[in-house]
ZAVEXVO-332475 format. One record per residue: chain; x negated, y negated, z of N, C-alpha, C in turn; residue in three letters; residue number from 1. Coordinates in nm, 2 decimals. Each point is the difference from the previous one (the first is absolute). Last residue first. Layout:
+-------+--------+--------+--------+--------+--------+--------+--------+--------+--------+-----+-----+
! chain !    n.x !    n.y !    n.z !   ca.x !   ca.y !   ca.z !    c.x !    c.y !    c.z ! res !   n !
+-------+--------+--------+--------+--------+--------+--------+--------+--------+--------+-----+-----+
!     A !      X !      Y !      Z !      X !      Y !      Z !      X !      Y !      Z ! ALA ! NUM !
...
+-------+--------+--------+--------+--------+--------+--------+--------+--------+--------+-----+-----+
// end
This chain:
+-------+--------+--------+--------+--------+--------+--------+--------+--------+--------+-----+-----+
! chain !    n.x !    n.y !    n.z !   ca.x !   ca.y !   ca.z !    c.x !    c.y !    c.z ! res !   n !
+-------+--------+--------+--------+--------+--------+--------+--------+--------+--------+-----+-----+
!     A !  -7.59 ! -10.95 !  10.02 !   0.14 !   0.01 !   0.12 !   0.03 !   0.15 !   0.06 ! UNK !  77 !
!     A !  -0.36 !  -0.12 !  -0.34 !   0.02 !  -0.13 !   0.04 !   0.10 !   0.02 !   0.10 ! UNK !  76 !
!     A !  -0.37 !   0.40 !  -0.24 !   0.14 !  -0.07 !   0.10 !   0.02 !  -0.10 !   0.03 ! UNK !  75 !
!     A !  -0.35 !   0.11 !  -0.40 !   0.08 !   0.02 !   0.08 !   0.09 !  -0.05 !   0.11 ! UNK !  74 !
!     A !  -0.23 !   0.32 !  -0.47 !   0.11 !  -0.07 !   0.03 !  -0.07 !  -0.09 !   0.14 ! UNK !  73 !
!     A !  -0.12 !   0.28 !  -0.45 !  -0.05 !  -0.04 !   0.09 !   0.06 !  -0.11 !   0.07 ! UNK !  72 !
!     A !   0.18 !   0.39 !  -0.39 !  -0.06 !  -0.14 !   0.05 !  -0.01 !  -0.04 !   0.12 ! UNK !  71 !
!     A !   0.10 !   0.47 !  -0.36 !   0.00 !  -0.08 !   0.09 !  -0.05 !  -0.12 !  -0.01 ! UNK !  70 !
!     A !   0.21 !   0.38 !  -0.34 !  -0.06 !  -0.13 !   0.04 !   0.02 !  -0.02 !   0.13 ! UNK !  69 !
!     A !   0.26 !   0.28 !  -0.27 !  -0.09 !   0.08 !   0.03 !  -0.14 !  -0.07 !   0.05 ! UNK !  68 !
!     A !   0.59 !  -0.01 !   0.06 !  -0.06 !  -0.07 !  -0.04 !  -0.21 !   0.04 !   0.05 ! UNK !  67 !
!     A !   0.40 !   0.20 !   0.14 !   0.07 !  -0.02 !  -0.13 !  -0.13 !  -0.08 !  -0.12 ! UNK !  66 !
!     A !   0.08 !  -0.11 !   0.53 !   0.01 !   0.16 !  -0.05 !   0.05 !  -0.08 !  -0.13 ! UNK !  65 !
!     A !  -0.36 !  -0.30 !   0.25 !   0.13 !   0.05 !  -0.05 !   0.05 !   0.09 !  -0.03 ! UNK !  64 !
!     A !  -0.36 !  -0.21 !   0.26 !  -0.02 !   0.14 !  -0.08 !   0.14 !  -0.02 !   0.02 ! UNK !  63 !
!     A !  -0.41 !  -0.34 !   0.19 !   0.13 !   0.02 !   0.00 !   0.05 !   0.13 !  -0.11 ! UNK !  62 !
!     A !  -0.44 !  -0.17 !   0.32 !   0.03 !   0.07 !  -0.09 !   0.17 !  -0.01 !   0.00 ! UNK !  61 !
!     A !  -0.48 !  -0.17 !   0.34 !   0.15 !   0.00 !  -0.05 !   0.04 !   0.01 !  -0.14 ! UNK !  60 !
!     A !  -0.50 !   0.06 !   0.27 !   0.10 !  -0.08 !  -0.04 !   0.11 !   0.09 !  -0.01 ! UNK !  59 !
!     A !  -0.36 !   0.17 !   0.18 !   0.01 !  -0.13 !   0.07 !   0.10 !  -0.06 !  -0.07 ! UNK !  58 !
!     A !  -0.11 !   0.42 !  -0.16 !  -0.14 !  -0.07 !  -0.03 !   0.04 !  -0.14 !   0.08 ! UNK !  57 !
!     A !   0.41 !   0.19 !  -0.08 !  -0.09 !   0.12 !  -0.03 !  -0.12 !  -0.13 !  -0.01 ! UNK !  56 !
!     A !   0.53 !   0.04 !   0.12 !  -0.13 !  -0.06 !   0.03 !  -0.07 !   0.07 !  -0.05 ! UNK !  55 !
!     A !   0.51 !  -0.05 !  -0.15 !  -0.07 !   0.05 !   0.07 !  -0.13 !  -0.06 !   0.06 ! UNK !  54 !
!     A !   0.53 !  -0.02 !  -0.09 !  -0.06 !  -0.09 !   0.04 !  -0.13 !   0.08 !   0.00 ! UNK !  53 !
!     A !   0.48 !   0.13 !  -0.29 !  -0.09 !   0.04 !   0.14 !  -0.12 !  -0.13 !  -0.03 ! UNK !  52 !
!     A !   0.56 !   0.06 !  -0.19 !  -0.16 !  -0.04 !  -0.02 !  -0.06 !   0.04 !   0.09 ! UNK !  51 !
!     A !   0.53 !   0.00 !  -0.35 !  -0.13 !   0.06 !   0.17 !  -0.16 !   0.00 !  -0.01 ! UNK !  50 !
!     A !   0.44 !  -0.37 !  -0.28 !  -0.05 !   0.17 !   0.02 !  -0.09 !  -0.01 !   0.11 ! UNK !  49 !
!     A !   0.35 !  -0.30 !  -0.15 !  -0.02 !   0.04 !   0.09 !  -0.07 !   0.10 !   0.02 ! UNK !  48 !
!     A !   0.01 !  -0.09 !  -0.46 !   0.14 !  -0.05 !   0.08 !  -0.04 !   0.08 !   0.10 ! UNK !  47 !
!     A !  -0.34 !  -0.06 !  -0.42 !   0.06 !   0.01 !   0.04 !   0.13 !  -0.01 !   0.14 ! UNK !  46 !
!     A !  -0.39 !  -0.10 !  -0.44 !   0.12 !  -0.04 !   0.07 !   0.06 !   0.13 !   0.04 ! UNK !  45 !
!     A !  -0.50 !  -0.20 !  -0.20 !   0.05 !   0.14 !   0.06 !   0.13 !  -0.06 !   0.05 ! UNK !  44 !
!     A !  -0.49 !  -0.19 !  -0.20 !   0.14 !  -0.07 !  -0.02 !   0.05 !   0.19 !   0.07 ! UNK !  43 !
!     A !  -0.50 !  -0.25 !   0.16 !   0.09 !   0.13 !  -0.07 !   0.13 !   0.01 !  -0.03 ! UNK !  42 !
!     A !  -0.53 !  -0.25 !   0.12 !   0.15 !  -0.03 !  -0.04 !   0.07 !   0.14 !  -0.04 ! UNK !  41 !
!     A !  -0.41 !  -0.27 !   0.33 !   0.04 !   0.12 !  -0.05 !   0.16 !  -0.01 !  -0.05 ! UNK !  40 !
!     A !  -0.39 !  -0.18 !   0.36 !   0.05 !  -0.05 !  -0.13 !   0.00 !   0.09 !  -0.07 ! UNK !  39 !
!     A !   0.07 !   0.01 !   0.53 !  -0.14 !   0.03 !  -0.08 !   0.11 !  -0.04 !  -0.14 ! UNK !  38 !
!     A !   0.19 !  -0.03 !   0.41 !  -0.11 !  -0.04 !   0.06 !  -0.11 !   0.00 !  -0.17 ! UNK !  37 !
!     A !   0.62 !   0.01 !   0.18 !  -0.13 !   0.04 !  -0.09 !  -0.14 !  -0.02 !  -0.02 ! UNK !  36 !
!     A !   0.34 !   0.03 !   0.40 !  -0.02 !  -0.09 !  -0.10 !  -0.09 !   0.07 !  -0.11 ! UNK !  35 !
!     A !   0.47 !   0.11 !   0.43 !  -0.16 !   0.02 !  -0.09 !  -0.02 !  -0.09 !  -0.08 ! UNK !  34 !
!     A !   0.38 !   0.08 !   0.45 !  -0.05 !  -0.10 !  -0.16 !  -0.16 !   0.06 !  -0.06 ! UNK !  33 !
!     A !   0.46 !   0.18 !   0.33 !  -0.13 !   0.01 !  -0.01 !  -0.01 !  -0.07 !  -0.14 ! UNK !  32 !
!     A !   0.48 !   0.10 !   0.18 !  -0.07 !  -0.11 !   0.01 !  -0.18 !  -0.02 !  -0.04 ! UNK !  31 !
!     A !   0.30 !   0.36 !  -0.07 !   0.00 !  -0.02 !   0.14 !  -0.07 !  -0.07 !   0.04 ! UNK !  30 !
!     A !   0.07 !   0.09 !  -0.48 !   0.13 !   0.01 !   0.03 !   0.00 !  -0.01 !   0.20 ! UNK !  29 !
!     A !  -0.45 !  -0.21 !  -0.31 !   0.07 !   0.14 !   0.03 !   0.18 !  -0.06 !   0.08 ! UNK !  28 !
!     A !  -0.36 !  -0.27 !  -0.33 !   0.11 !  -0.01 !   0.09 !   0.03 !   0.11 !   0.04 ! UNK !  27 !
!     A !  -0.44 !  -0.22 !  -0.28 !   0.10 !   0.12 !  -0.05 !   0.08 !   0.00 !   0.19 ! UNK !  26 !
!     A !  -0.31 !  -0.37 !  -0.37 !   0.05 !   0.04 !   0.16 !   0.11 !   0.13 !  -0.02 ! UNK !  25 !
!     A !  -0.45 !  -0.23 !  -0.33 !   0.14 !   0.04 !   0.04 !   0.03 !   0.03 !   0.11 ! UNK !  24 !
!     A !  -0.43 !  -0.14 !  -0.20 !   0.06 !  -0.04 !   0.13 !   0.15 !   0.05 !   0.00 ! UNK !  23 !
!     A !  -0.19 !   0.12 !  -0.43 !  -0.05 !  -0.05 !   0.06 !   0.07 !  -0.09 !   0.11 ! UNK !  22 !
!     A !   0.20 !   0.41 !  -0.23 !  -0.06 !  -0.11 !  -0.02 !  -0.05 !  -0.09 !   0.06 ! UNK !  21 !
!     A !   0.29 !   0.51 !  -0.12 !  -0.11 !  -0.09 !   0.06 !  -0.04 !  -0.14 !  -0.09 ! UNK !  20 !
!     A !   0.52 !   0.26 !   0.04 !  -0.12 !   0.03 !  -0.07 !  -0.09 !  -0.05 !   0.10 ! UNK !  19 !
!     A !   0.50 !  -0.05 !   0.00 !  -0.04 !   0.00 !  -0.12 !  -0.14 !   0.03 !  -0.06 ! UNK !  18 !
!     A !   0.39 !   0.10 !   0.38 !  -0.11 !   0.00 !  -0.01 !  -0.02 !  -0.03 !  -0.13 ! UNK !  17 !
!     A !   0.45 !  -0.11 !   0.30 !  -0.06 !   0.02 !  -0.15 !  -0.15 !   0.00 !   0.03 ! UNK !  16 !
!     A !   0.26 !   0.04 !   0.44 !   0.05 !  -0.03 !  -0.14 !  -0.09 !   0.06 !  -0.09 ! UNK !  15 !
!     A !  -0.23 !   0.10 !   0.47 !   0.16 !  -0.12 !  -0.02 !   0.01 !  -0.06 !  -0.12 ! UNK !  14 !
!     A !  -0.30 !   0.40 !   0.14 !  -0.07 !  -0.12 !  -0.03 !   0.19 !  -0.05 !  -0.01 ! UNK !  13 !
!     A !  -0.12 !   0.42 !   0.30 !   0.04 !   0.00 !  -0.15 !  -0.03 !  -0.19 !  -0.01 ! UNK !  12 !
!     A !  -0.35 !   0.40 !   0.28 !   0.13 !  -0.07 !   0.07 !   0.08 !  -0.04 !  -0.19 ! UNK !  11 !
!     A !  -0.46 !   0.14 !   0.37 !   0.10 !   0.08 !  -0.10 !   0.10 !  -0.09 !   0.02 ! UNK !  10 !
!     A !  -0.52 !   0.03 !   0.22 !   0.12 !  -0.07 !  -0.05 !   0.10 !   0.06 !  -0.10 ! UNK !   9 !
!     A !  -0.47 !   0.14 !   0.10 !   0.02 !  -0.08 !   0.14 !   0.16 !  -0.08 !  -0.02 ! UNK !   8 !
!     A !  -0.32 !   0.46 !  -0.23 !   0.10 !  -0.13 !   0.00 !   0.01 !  -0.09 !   0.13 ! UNK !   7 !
!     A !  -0.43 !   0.30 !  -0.24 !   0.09 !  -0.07 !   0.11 !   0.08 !  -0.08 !   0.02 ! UNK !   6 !
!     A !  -0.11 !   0.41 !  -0.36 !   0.01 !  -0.14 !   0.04 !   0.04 !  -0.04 !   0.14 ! UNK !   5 !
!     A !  -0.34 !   0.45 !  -0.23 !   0.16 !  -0.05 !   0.08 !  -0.02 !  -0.15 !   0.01 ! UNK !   4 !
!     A !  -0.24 !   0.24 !  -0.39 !  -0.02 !  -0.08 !   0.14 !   0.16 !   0.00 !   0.07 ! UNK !   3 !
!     A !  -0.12 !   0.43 !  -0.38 !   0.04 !  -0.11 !   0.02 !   0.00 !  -0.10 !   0.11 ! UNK !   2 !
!     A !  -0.31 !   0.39 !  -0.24 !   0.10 !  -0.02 !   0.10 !   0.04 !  -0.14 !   0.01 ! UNK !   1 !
+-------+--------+--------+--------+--------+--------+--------+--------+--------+--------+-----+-----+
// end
């Protein structure tokens, strides 16, 4: 059986997503700022796509649709 996630955030990143990398900053379309928290690279382009925010274990998770990778994010703004 699958874990339910606890989202705590949904929303589309502003412009060109090009992937993970260390301390990146990801810009949602309603001002909210995330950071990248954990070392981890993943090349992936895509254009204002949709994301959820989750928690699991106290931390922060970011989850691109489209994309089968997470990373440990968190909120600067």
């Amino acid at each position: 059986m699958e874990e339910k996630k606890n989202v705590v955030s949904k929303g589309t990143i502003k412009g060109k997503f090009t992937g993970f990398k260390s301390s990146k900053i990801f810009e949602f379309t309603d001002g909210q700022k995330w950071r990248q928290s954990e070392a981890k690279f993943v090349n992936y382009f895509a254009v204002n796509p949709e994301v959820e925010i989750f928690q699991k274990d106290g931390k922060y998770f970011i989850e691109v649709r489209g994309l089968d990778k997470t990373v440990e994010v968190r909120r600067i703004k």
